[in-house]
N, CA, C and O of each residue as an XYZ file, in Angstrom:
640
protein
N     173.427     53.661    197.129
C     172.429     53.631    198.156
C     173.067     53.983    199.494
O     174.265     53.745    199.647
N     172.400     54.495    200.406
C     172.823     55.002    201.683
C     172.609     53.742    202.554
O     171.655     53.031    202.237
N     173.234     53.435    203.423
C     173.188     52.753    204.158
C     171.517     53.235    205.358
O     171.025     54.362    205.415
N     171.107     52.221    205.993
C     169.915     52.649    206.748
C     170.684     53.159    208.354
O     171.820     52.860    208.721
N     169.959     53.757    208.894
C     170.700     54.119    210.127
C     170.195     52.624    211.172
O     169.329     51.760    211.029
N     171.120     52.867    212.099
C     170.846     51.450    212.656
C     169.589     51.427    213.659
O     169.019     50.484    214.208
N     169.385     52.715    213.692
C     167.807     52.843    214.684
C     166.792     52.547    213.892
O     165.687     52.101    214.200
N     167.432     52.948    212.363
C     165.635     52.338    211.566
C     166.107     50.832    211.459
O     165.210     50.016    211.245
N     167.258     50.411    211.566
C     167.190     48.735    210.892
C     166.941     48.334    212.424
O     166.277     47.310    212.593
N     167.382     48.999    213.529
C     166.670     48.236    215.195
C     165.128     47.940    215.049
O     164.463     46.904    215.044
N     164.729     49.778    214.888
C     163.463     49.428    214.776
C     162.273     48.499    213.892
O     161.112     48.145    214.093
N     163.267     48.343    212.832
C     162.458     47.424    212.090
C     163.005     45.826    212.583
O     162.225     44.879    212.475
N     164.154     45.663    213.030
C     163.916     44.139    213.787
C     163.397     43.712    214.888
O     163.354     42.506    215.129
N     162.790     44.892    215.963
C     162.096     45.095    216.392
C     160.605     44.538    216.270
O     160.261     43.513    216.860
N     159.814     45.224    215.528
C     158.727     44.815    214.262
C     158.745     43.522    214.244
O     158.102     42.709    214.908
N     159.593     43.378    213.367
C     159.413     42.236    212.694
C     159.580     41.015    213.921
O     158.721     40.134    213.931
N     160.439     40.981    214.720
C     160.505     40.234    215.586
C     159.118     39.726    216.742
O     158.641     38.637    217.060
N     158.831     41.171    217.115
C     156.886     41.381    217.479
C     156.011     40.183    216.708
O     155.506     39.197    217.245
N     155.973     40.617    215.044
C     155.457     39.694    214.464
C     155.532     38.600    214.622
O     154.455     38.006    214.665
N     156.793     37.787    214.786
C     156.745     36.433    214.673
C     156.678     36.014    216.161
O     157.079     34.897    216.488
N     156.194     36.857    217.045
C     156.090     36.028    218.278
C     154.116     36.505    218.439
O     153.314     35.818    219.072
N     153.901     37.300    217.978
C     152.349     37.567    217.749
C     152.003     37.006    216.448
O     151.300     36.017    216.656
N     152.137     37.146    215.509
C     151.690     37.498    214.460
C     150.075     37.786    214.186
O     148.987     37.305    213.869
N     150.931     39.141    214.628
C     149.667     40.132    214.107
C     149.620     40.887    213.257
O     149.935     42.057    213.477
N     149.124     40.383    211.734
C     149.390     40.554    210.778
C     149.042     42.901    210.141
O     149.712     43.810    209.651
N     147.852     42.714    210.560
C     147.226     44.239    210.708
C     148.355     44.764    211.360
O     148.728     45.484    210.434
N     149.372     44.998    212.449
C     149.900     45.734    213.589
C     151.230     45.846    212.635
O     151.667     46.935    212.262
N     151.897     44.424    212.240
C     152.877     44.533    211.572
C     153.039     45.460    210.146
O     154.066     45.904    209.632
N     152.304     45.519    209.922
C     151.513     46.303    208.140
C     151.345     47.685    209.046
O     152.236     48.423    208.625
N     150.812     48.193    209.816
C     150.388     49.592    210.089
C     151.589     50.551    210.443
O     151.714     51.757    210.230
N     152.758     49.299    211.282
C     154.054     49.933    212.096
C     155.089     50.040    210.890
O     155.927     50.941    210.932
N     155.050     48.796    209.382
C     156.209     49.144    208.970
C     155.983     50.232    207.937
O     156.821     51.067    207.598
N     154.196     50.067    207.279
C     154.404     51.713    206.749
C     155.058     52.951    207.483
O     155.782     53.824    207.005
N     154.578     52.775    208.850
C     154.794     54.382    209.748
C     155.944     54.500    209.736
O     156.387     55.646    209.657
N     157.135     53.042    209.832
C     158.395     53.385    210.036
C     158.893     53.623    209.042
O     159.809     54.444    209.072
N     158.522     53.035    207.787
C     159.170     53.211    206.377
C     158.777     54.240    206.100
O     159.834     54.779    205.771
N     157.719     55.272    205.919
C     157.724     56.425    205.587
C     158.682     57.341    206.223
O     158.981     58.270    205.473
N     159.365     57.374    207.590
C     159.852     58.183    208.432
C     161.296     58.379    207.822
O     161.932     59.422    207.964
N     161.849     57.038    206.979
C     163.078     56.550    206.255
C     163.105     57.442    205.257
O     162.237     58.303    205.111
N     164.412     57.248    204.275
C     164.765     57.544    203.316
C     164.571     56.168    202.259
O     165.107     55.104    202.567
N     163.623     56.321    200.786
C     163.761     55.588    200.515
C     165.009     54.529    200.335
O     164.643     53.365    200.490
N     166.218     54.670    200.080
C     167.294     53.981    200.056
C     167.694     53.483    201.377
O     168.592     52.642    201.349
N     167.243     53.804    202.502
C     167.729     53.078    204.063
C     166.754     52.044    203.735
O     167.118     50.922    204.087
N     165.717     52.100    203.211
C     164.208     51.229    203.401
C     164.493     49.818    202.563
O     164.458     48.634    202.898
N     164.819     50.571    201.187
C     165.286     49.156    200.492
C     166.519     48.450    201.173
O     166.444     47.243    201.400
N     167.863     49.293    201.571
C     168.576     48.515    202.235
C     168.652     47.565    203.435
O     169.309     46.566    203.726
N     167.587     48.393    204.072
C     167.392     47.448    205.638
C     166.402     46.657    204.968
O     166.255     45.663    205.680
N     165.595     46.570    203.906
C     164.853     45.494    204.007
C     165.317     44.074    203.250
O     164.497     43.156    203.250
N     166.415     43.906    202.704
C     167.018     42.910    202.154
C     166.869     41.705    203.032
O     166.586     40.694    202.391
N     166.935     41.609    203.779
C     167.466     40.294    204.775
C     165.533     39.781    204.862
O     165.278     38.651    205.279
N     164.696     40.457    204.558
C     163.233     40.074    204.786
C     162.927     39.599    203.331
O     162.042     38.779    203.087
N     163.659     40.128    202.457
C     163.288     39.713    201.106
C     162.346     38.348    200.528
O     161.566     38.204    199.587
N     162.848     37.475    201.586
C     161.669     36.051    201.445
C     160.321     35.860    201.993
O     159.601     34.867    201.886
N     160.064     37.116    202.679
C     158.975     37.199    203.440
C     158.078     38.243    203.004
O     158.380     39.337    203.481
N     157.102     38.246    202.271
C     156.303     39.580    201.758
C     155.700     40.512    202.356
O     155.619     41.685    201.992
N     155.045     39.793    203.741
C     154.322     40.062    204.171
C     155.033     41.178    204.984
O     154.371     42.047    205.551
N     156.494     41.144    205.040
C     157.368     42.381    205.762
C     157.580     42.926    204.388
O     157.447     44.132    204.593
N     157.860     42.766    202.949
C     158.627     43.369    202.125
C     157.428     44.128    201.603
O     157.619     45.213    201.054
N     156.289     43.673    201.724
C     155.418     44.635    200.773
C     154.809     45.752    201.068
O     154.272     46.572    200.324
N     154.989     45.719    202.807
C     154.397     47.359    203.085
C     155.773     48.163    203.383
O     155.739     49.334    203.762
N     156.867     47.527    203.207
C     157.960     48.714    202.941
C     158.339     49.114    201.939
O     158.956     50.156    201.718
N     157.760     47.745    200.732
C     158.207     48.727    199.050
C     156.825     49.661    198.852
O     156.934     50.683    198.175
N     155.664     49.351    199.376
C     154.435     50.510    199.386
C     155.084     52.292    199.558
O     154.806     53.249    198.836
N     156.068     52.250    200.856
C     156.342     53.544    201.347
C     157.176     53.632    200.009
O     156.720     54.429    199.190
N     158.578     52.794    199.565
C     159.221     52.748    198.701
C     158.919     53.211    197.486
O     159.715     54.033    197.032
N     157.681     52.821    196.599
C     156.566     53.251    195.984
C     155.831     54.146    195.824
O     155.481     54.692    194.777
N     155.600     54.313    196.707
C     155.132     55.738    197.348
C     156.076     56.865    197.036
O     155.822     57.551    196.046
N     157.197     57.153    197.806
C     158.198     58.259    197.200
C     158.748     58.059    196.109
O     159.373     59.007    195.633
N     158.700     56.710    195.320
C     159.510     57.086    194.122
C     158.511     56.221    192.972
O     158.891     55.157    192.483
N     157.521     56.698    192.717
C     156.703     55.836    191.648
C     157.641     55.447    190.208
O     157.428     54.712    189.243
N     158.443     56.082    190.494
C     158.877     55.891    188.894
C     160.388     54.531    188.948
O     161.112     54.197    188.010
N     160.406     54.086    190.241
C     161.293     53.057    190.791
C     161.187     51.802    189.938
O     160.378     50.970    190.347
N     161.676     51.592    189.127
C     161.431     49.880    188.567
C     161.868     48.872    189.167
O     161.462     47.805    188.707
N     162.659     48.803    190.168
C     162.892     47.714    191.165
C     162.205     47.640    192.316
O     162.146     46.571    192.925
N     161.614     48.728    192.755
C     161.237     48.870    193.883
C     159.372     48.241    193.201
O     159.252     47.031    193.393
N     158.511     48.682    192.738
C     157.840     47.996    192.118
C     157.912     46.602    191.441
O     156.777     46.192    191.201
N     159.130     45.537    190.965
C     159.506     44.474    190.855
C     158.827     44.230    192.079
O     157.637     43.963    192.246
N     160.092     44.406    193.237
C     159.847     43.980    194.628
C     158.341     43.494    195.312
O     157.979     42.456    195.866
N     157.556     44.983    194.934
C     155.924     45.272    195.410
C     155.084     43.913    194.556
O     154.460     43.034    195.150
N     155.277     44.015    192.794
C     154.811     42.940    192.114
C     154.965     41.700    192.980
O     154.086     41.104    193.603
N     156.491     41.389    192.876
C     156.477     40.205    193.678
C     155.878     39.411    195.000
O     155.359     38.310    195.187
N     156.275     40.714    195.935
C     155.292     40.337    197.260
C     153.684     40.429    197.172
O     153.091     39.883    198.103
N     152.970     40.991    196.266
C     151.744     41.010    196.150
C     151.440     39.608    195.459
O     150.440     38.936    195.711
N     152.242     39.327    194.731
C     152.069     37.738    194.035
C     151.803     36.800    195.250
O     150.723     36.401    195.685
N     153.191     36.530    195.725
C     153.039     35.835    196.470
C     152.145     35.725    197.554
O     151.796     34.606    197.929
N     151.655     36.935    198.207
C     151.031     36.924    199.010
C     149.846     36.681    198.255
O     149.147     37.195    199.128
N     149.103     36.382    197.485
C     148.335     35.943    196.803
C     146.930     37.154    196.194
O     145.736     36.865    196.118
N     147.574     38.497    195.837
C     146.852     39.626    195.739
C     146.400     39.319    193.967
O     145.623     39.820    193.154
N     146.798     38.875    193.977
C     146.230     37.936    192.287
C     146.591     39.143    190.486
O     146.833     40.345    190.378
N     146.523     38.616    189.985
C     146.928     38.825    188.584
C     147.310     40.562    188.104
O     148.286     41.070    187.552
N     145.839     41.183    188.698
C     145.526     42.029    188.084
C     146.402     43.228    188.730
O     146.710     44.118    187.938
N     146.918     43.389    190.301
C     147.212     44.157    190.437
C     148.841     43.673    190.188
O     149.421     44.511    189.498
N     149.548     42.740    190.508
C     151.006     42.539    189.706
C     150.842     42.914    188.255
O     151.888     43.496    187.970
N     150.129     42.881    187.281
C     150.685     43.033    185.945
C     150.239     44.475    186.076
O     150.836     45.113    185.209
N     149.616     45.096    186.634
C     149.404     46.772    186.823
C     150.916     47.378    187.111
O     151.502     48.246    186.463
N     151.250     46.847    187.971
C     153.155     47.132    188.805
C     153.766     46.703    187.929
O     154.564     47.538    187.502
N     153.813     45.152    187.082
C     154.491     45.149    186.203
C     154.804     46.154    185.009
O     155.840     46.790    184.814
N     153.601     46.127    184.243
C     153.439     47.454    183.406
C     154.157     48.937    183.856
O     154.928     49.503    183.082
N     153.875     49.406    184.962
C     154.600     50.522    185.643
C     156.167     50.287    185.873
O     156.808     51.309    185.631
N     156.745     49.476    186.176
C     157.973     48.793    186.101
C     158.806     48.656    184.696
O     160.036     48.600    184.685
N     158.222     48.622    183.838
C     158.356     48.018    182.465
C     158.271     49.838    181.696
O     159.266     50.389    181.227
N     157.309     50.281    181.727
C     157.701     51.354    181.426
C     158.588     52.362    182.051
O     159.072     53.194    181.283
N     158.836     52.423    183.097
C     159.999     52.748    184.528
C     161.250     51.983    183.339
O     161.479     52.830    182.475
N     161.674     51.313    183.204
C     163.221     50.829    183.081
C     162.915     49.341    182.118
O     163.084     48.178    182.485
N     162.329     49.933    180.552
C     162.265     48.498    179.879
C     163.231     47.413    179.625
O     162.884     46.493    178.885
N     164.616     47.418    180.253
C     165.425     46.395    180.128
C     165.241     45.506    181.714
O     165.997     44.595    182.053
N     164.086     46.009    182.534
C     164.179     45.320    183.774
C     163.564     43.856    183.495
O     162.363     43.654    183.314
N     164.575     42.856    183.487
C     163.848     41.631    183.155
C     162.933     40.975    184.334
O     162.434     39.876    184.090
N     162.718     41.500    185.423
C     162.020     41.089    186.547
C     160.307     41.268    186.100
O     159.243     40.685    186.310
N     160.770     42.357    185.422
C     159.326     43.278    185.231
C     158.159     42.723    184.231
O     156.935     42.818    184.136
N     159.280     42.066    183.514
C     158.839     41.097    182.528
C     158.184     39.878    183.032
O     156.996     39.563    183.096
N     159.174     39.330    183.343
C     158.721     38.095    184.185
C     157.294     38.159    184.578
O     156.305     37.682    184.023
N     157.398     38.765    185.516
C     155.996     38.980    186.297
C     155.111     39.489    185.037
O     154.165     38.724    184.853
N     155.151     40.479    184.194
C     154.092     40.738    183.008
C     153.641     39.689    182.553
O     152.486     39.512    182.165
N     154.667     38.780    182.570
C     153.963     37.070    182.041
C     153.018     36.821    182.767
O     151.803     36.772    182.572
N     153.941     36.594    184.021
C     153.456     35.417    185.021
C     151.889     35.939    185.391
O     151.079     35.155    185.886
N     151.535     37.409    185.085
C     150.322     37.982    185.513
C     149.006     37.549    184.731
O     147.861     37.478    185.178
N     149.504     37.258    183.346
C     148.766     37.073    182.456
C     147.492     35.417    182.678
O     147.712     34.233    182.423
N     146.478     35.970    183.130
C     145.299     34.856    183.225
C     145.338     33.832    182.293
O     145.374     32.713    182.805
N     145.341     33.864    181.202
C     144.675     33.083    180.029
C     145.895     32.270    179.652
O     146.989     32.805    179.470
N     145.690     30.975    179.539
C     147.358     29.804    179.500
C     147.439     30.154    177.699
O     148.356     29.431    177.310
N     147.018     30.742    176.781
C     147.475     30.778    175.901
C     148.189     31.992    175.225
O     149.021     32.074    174.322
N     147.597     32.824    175.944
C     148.473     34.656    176.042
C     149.349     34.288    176.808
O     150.396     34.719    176.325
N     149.593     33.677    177.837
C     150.980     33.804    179.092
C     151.749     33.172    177.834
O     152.685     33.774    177.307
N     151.409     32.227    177.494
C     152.480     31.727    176.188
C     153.252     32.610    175.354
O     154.461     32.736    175.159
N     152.169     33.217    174.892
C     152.586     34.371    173.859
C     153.425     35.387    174.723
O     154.413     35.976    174.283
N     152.980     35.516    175.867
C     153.774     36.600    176.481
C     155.351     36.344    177.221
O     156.201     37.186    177.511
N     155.369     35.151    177.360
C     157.076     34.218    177.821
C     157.345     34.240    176.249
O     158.566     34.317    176.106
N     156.913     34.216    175.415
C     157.394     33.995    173.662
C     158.329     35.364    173.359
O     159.307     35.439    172.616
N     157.696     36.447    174.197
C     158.166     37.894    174.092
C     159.156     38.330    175.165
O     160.094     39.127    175.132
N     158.783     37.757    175.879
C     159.712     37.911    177.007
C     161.468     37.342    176.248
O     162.484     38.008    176.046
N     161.121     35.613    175.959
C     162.487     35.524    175.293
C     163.270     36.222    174.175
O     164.488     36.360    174.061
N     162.010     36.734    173.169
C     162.492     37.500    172.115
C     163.102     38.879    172.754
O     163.798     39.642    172.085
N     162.784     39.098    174.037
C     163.486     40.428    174.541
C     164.737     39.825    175.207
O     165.512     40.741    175.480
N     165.185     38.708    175.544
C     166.410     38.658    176.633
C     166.289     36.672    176.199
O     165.655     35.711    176.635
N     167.461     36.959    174.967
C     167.181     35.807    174.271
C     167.784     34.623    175.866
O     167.092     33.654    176.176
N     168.773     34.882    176.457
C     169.660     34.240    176.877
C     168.723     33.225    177.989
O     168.926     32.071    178.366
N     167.673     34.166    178.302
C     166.682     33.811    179.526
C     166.579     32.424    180.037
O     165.426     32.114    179.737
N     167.008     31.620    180.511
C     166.598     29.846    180.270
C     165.192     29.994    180.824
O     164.226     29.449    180.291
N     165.091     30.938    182.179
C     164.196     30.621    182.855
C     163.156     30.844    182.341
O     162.218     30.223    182.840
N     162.808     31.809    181.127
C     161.699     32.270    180.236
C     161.520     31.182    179.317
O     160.507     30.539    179.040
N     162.735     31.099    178.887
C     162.303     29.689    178.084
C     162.000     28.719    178.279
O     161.577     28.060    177.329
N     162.051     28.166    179.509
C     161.810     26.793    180.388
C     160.244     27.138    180.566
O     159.574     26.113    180.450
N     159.308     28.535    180.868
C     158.164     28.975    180.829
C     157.495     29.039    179.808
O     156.311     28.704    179.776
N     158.232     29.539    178.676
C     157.712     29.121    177.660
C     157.325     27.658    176.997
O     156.389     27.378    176.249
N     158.025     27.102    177.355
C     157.849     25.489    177.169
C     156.803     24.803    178.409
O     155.930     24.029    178.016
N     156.893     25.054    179.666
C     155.995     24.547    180.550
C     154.428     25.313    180.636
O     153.512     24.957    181.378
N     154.405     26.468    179.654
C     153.216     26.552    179.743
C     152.055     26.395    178.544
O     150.827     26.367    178.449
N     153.601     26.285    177.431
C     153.103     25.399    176.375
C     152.400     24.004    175.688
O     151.627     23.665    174.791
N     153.344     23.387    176.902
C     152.490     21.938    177.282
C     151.372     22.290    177.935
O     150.469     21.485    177.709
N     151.080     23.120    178.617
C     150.104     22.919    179.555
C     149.074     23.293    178.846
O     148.324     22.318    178.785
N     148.637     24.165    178.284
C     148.058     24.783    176.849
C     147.835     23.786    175.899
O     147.052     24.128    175.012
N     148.475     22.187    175.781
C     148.941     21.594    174.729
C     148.059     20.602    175.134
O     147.304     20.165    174.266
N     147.974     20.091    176.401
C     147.132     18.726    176.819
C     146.074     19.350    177.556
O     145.337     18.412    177.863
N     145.414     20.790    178.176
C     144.699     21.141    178.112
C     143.293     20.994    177.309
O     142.165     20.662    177.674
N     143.822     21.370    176.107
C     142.964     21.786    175.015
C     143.426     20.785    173.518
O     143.111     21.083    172.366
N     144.350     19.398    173.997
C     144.378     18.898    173.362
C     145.170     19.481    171.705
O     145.214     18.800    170.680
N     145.566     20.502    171.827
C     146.373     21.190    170.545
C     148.162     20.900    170.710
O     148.859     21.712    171.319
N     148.516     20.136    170.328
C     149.906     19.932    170.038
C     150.572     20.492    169.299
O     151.692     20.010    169.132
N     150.325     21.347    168.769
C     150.729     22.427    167.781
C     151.292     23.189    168.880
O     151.821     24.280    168.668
């Protein structure tokens, strides 16, 4: 990866800095597409690391990210993720997941989220069941598989 030039990582602390003394959520979203498109995807993912906990900055720079490289399986992880969190709901993460998953099927992120997308508590089961059968070592899949098994279990009263 190329390093970002330091005028796009100014300008984006810039931004982002704006934001948290406004937060103006629309202004922040309109400026970091404009600036992230102007980037190279690889300055974009690099300068955006340090925001990584914050979606609401990470998801309209993996959009541009996305944008030039649809066929990115991390960079879509990323997008899945911040759309999760930001609470864009099921349907469009397991869409990115799926695209991710076919992008680079050993990406275990991609997976994850294919679960975690899944509505129905007795398919997400089945689908952490697959997830481990793909990446036996997983604890964290398996710890999902088990917590959503119970939940499925005293739900609906099936202990099986």
């Amino acid at each position: 990866m190329t390093a970002p030039t330091s005028g796009f990582a100014a300008d984006l602390a810039a931004l982002v800095a704006d934001y948290r003394a406004h937060h103006n959520i629309a202004h922040l979203k309109q400026h970091l597409q404009s600036l992230a498109r102007q980037a190279t995807p690889d300055a974009v993912i690099v300068a955006a690391e340090p925001y990584r906990d914050e979606p609401e900055i990470v998801a309209p720079l993996y959009e541009a990210v996305v944008e030039a490289q649809p066929d990115n399986a991390r960079a879509l992880v990323m997008l899945a993720n911040a759309y999760w969190l930001l609470g864009l709901g099921p349907d469009v993460v397991s869409e990115l997941a799926n695209r991710a998953i076919a992008a680079d099927a050993s990406n275990r992120g991609a997976w994850h989220l294919w679960a975690l997308a899944e509505s129905d508590p007795r398919q997400r089961v089945g689908r952490w069941q697959q997830v481990v059968s793909r990446f036996p070592g997983d604890d964290l899949a398996l710890a999902n598989v088990a917590d959503n098994a119970a939940g499925v279990a005293g739900n609906e009263q099936d202990y099986d």
